[in-house]
C-alpha positions in Angstrom: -98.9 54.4 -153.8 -96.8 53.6 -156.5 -93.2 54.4 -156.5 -92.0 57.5 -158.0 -90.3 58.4 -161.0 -86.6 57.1 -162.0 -84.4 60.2 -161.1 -82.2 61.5 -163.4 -78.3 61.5 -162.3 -78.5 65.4 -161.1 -81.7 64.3 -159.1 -79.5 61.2 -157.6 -76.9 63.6 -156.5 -79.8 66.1 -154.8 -81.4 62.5 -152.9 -77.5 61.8 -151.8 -77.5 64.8 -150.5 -80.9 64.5 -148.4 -80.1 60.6 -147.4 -76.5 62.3 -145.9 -77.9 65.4 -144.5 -81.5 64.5 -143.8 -84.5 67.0 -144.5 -82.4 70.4 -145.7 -83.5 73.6 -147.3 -82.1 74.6 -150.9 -79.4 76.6 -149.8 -77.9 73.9 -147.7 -78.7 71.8 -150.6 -76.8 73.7 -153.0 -73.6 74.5 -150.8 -73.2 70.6 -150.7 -73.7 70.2 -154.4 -71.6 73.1 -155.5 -68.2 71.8 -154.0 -67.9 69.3 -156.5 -70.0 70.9 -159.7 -70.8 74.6 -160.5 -74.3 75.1 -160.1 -76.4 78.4 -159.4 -78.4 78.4 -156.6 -81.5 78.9 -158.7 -80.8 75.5 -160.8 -80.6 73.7 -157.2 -84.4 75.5 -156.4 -86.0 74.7 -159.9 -84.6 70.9 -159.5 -85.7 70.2 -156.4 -89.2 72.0 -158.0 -89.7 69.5 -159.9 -88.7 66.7 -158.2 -91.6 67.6 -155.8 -94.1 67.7 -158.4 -92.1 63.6 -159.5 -92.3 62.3 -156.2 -89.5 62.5 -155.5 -88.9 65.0 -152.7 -91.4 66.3 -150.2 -91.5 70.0 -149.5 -92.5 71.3 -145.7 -93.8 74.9 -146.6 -94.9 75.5 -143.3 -92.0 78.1 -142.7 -90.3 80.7 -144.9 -87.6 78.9 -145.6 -88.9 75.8 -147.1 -87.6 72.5 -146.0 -86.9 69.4 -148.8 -87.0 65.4 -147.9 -87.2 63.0 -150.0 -89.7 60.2 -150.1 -88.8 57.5 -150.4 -85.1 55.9 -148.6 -81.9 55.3 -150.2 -82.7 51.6 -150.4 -86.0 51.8 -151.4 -84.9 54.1 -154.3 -81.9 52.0 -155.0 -84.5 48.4 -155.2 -86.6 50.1 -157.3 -83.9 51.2 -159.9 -82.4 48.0 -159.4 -85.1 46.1 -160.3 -86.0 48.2 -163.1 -82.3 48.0 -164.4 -82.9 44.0 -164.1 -86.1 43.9 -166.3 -85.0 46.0 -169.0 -81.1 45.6 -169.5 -81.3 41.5 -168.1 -84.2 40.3 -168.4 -85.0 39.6 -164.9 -82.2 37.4 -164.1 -80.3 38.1 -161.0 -77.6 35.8 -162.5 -76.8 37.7 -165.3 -76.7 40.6 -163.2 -74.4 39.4 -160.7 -72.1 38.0 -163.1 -71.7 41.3 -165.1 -71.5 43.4 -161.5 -68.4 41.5 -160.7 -66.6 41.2 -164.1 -67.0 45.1 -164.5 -65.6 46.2 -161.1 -63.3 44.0 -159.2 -64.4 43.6 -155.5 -62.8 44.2 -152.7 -62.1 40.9 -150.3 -64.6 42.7 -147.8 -67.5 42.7 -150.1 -66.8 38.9 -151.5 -67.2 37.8 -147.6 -70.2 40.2 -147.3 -71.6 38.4 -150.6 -70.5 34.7 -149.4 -72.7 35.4 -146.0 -75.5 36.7 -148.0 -75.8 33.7 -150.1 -75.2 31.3 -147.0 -77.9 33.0 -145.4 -79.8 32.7 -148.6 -79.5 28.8 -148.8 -80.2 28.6 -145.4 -76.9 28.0 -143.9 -75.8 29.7 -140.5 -72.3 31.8 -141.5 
């Protein structure tokens, strides 16, 4: 199977939604989303439409009130974006990746340790 379409940034927010809250029908869908942003409800419904047709999301139909989930997990999604994002915009180096991750946001002295243990466990070296 080969992995679905790249969402858009208003699909991202519907997947958040669905990796938070699990497997959720559009109306509890669009309650979440509609704190932050306005949104009709219909917008939410026609959205997660076509991410059904993408791949994206998988609808249960078995009931009248039709329950979304997505298909893929939040870190499958995110490797596959990742990886895409490191082919196109640095040509497959990791490096280059790193290196413009950590000069754009400054990390926090949590996730410098987090990154130390991941390259000692990398190289091979007990942390």
């Amino acid at each position: 199977m080969s992995a679905p379409t790249r969402p858009t940034d208003a699909e991202l927010a519907i997947l958040r939604v669905l990796w938070e809250r699990g497997p959720s029908t559009v109306r509890q869908v669009f309650e979440v989303l509609s704190v932050e942003k306005a949104l009709g409800y219909t917008t939410v419904l026609k959205m997660l439409q076509i991410m059904d047709e993408k791949g994206l999301v998988q609808r249960d139909a078995s009931d009248r009130v039709h329950i979304f989930a997505t298909s893929q997990t939040q870190t499958q999604t995110q490797r596959h974006m990742l990886d895409d994002l490191l082919d196109k915009a640095f040509g497959g180096s990791s490096l280059n990746l790193v290196m413009q991750a950590l000069a754009t946001r400054r990390a926090s002295r949590e996730d410098l340790a987090a990154i130390r243990k991941m390259l000692d466990q990398a190289e091979g070296r007990k942390p």
